[in-house]
ZAMI-480966 format. One record per residue (C-alpha): residue number from 0; residue in three letters; x, y, z. Coordinates in Angstrom, 3 decimals. Example, Ala and Ser with C-alpha at 12.3 -4.5 7.8 and 13.67 -1.06 7.14 Angstrom:
BEGIN
PT pos code       xx       yy       zz
PT   0  ALA   12.300   -4.500    7.800
PT   1  SER   13.670   -1.060    7.140
***
This chain:
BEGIN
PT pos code       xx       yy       zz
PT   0  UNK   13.206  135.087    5.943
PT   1  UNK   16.796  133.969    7.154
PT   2  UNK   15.363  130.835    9.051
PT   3  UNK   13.863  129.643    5.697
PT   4  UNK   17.379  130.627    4.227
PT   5  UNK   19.294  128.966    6.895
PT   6  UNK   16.845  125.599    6.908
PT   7  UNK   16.993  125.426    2.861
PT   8  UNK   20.523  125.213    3.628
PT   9  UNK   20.906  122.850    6.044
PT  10  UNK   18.911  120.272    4.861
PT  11  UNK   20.692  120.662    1.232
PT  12  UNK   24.052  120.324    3.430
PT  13  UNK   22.406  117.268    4.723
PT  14  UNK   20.847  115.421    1.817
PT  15  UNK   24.408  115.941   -0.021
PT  16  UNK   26.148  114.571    2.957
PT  17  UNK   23.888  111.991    4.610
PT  18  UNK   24.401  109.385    1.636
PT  19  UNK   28.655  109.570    1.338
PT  20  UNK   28.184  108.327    5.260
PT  21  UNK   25.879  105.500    5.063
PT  22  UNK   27.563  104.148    1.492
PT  23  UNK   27.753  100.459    1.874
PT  24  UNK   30.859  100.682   -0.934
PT  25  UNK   32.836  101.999    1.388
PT  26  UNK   35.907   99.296    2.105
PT  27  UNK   36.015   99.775    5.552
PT  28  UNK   32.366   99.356    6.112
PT  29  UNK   31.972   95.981    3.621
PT  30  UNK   32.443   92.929    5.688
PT  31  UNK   30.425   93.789    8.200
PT  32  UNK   27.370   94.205    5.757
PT  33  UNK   27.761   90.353    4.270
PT  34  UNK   28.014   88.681    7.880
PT  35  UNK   25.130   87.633   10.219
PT  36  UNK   25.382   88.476   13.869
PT  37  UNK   24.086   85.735   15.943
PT  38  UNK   25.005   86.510   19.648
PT  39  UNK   28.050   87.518   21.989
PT  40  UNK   30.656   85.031   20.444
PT  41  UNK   29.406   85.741   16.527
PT  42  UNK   30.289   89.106   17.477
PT  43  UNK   33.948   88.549   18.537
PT  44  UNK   34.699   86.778   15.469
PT  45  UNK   33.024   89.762   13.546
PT  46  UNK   35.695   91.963   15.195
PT  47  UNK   38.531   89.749   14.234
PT  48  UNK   37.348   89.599   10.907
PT  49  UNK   37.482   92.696   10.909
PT  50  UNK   40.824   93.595   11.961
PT  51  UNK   41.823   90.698    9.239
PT  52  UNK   41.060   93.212    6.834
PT  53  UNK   38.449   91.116    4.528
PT  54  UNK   37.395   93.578    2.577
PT  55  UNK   38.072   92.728   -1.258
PT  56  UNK   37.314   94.246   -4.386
PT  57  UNK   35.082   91.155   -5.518
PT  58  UNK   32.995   91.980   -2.310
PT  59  UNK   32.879   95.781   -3.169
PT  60  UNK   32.103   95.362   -7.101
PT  61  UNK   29.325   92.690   -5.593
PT  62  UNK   27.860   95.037   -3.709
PT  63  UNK   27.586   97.723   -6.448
PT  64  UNK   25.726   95.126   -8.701
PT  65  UNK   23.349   95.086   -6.194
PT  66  UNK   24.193   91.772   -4.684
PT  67  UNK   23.491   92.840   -1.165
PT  68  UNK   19.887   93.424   -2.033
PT  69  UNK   19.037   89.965   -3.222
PT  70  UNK   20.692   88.168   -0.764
PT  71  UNK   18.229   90.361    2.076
PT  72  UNK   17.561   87.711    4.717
PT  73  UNK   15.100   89.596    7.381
PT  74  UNK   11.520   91.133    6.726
PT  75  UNK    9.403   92.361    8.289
PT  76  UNK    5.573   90.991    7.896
PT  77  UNK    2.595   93.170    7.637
PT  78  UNK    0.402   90.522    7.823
PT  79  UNK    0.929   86.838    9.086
PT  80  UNK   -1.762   84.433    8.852
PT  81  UNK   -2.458   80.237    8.837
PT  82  UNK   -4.111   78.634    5.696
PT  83  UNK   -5.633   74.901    5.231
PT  84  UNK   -4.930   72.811    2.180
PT  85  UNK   -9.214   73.069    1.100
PT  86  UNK  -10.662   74.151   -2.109
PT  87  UNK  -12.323   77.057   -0.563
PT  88  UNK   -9.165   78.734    0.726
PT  89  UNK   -6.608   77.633   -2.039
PT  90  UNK   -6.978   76.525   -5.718
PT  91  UNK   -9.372   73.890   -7.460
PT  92  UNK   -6.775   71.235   -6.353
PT  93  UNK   -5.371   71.790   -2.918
PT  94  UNK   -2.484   68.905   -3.046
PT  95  UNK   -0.696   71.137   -5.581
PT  96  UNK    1.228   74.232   -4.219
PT  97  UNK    3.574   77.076   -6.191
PT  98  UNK    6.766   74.599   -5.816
PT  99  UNK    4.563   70.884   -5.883
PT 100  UNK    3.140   68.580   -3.866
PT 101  UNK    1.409   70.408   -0.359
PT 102  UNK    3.917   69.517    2.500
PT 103  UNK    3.205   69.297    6.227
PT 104  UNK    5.577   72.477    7.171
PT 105  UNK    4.510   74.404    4.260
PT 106  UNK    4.912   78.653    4.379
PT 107  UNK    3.445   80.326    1.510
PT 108  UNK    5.133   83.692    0.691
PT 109  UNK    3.242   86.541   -1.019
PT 110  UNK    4.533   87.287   -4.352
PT 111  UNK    6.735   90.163   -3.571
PT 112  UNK    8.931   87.755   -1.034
PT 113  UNK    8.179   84.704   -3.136
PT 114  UNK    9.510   86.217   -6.213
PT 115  UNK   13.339   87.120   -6.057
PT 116  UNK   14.640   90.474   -8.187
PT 117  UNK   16.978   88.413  -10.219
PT 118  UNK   14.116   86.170  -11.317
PT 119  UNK   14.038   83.209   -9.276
PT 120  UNK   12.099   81.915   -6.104
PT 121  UNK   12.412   80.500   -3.241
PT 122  UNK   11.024   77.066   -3.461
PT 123  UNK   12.878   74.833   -0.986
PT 124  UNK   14.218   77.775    1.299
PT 125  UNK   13.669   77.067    5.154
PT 126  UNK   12.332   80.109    6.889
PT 127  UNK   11.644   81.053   10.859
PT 128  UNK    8.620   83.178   11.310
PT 129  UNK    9.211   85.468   14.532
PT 130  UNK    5.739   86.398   16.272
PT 131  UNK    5.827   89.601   18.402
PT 132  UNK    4.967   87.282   21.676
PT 133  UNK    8.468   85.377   20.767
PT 134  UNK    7.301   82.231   19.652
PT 135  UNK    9.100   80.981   16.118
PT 136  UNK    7.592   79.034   13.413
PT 137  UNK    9.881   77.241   11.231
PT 138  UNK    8.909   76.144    7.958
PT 139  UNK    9.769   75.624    4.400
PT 140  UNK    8.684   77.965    1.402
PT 141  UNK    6.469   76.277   -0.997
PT 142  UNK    3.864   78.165   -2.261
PT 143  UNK    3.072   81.580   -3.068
PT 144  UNK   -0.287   84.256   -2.638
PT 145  UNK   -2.771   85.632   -4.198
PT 146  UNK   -1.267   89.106   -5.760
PT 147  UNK   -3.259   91.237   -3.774
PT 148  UNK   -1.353   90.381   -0.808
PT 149  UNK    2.349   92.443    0.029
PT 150  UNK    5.006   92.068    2.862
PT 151  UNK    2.713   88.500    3.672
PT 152  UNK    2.792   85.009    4.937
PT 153  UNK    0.510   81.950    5.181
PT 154  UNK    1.298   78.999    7.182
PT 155  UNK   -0.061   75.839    6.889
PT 156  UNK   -2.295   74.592    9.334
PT 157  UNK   -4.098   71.112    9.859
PT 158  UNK   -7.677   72.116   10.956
PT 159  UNK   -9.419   74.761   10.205
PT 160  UNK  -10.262   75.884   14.007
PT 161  UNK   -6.029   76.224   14.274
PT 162  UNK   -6.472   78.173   11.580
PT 163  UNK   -8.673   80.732   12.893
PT 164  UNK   -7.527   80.776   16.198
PT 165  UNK   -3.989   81.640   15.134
PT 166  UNK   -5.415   84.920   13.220
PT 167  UNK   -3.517   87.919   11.610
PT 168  UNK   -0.362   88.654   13.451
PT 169  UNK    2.679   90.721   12.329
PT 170  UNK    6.266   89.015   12.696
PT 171  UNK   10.096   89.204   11.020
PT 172  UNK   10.616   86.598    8.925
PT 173  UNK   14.136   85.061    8.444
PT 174  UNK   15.536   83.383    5.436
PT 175  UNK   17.703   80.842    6.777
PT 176  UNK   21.108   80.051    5.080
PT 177  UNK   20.619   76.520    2.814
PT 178  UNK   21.992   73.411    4.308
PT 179  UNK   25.422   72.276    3.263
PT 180  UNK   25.755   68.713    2.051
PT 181  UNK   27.238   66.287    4.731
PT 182  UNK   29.277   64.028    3.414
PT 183  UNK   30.446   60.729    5.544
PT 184  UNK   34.289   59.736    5.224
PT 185  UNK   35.150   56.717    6.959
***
């Protein structure tokens, strides 16, 4: 009877505790939620950033909107697979995707990625596909699945044989940060 008393009690102690830790409003903790880590040197300047003190109360109020949730840029795919622009396997007219015209480097998103909370999409975003042997597939978002699909991505393929010999794989896919306008000052 005590050892259901004393677990009861412990994982109460827990599930009150357990959340104050891992809140991502705490100051200290905020800049290192809103900054990708790419390698050895991204690292160092995380830490000086970090000793900068960068922490703000924009970022923080951000972050309790919910900010950090739509700006997620890593999932994780159930189910990865390669499409052709045909009749059979897409719509009545195949030159036609979610965003317009069918394009050679064309990733098709199921609805849940395709869809952002806020109530956009993400026509036009580049994207790296991460297969478990390694191998990345970059590619642009421009065209959504059929509903029944969750946690998905298509990938456009020239021939039909490509097609099925790529398969159904599971991967990470990466939202990659939008291109910045280069301007040329002479």
């Amino acid at each position: 009877m005590f050892k259901g008393i004393f677990a009861g009690a412990g994982v109460a102690l827990l599930a009150f505790l357990l959340p104050n830790t891992l809140s991502l409003a705490r100051p200290e903790l905020a800049w290192a939620w809103t900054q990708p880590v790419d390698g050895p040197a991204a690292a160092a300047s995380l830490a000086i950033t970090a000793a900068a003190g960068t922490d703000s109360d924009a970022t923080l109020e951000e972050q309790d909107k919910g900010a950090l949730l739509l700006d997620h840029r890593v999932f994780y795919l159930h189910r990865v697979t390669a499409y052709n622009a045909v009749p059979w396997q897409t719509s009545s007219d195949p030159e036609i995707s979610a965003c317009g015209p069918t394009r050679p480097d064309q990733i098709a998103l199921s609805q849940d990625l395709f869809f952002r909370k806020n109530g956009g999409n993400r026509c036009g975003e580049r994207v790296e596909i991460v297969l478990s042997s390694g191998k990345v597939i970059r590619g642009v978002v421009w065209d959504t699945m059929n509903a029944r699909y969750k946690m998905a991505a298509d990938i456009l393929m020239d021939s039909v044989h490509e097609a099925v010999q790529f398969g159904v794989k599971e991967a990470e896919l990466r939202i990659l940060p939008a291109r910045l306008p280069t301007s040329t000052n002479s």
